[in-house]
C-alpha positions in Angstrom: -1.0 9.1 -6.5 0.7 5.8 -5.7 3.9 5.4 -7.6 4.7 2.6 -9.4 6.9 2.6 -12.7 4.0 1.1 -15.1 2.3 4.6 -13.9 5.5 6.6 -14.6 5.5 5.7 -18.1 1.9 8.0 -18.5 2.9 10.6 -16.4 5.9 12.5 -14.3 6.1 11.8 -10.2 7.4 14.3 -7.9 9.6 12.6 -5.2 7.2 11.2 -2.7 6.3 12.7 0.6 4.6 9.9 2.6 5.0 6.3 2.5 1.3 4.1 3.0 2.2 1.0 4.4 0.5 -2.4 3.1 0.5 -5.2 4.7 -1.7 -8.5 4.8 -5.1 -9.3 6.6 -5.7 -12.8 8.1 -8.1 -14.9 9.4 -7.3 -15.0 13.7 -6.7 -18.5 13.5 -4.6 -18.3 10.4 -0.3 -19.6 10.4 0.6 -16.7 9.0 2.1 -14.9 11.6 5.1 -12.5 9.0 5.4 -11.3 5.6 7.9 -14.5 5.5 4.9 -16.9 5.8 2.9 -16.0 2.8 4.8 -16.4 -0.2 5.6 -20.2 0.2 3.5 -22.8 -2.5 -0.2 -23.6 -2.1 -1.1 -19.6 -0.1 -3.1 -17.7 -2.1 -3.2 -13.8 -1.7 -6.1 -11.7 -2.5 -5.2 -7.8 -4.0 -7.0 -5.1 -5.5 -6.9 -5.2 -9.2 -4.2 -2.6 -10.5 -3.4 -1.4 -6.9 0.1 -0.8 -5.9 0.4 -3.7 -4.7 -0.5 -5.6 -6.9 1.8 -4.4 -9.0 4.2 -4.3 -6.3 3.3 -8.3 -5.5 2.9 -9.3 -9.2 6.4 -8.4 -9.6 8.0 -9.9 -6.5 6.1 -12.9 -5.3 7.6 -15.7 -6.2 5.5 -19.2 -5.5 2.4 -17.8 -3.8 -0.2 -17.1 -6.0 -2.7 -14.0 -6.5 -6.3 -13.2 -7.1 -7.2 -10.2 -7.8 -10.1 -8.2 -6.6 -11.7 -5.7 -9.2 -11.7 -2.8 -6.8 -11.0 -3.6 -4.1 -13.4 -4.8 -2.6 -13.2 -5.6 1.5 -16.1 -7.0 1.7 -15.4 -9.5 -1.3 -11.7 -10.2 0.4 -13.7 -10.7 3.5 -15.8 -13.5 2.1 -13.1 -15.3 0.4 -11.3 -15.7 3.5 -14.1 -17.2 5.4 -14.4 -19.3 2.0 -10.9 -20.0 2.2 -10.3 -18.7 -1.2 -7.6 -16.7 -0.2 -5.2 -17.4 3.3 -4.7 -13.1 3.0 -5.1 -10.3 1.6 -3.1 -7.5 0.7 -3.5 -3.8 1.1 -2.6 -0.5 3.2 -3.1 -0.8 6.6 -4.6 2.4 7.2 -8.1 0.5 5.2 -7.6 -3.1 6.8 -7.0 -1.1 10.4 -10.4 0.3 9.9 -11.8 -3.1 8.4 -10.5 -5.0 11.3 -12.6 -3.0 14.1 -15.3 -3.7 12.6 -14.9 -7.4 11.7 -14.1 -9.5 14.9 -11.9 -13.2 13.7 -9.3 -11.1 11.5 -6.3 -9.7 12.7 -3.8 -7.2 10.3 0.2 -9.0 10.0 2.3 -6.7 12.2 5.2 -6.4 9.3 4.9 -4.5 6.7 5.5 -5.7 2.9 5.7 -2.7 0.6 5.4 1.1 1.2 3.8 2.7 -1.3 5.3 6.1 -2.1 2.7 8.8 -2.3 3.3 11.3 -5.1 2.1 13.6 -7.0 1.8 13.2 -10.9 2.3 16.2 -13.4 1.6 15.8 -17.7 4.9 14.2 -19.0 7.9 16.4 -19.6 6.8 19.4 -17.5 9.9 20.0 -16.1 9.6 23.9 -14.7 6.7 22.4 -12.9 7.4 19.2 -11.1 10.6 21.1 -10.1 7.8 23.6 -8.1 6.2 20.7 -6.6 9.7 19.4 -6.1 10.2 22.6 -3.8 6.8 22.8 -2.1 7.5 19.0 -0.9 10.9 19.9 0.3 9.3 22.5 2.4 6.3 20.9 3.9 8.7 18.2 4.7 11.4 19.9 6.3 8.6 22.7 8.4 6.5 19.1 9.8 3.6 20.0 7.9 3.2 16.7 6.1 3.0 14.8 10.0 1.4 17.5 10.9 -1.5 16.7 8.5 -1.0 12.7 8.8 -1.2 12.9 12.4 -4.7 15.8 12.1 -6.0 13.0 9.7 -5.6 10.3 12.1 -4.5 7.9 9.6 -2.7 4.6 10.5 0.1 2.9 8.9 1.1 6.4 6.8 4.6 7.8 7.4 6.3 11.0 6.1 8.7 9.8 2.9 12.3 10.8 3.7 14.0 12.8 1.1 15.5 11.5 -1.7 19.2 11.1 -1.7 21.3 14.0 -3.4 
């Protein structure tokens, strides 16, 4: 699961093994060439109700504003940038990667502006078990399992979490 600290008040997270990049999708033509451009007055930004990043976003933008899209919808986010409703919209760029082969006059920002950790979640206050999962992510991590599988998956813009500090 993506972490996010309104999540970690329900449940436990294990430290995260990967990290999905999100980033913003454009209209070709559009002036919005870095994360930099997009949160200046007037741009609107399009997000997945209650995804990452829109918790991410909701908590760090600071004059562009959001509309959120119940479920995420690419096809929705699609139409409301050919409405210009919104100049971009925000999500991991392993979906808009797939989105944008398919879609000809979009293109995917190159930088990336929030990497969501991936997790996972255990019932709150189980100790003896997140420090299991704890291990298991240690090992998968240090053996190359984890790329391993990212890389057999083929996904895009997902990268192995480094470990947590000691």
């Amino acid at each position: 699961m993506a972490f996010d600290p309104v999540r970690a008040a329900q449940v436990d997270f294990s430290q995260p093994y990967s990290l999905a990049q999100n980033m913003y999708l454009v209209r070709e033509g559009s002036s919005i060439r870095s994360i930099a451009d997009v949160d200046r007055p007037g741009v609107r930004i399009g997000v997945g109700r209650n995804d990452a990043g829109d918790y991410f976003l909701t908590r760090t933008l600071k004059n562009a504003g959001l509309k959120r899209n119940p479920g995420g919808d690419l096809a929705v986010a699609l139409r409301q940038l050919e409405s210009g409703e919104i100049d971009a919209y925000a999500a991991t760029r392993q979906r808009l990667h797939t989105f944008v082969l398919a879609h000809p006059g979009l293109r995917i920002v190159p930088d990336n502006f929030y990497g969501v950790e991936q997790a996972i979640v255990v019932a709150k206050g189980n100790a003896p078990l997140l420090a299991k999962v704890e291990r298991m992510i240690e090992e998968t991590r240090t053996t190359g399992f984890i790329a391993a599988a990212i890389a057999r998956a083929g996904l895009v813009g997902v990268d192995v979490a480094p470990p947590r500090p000691r």
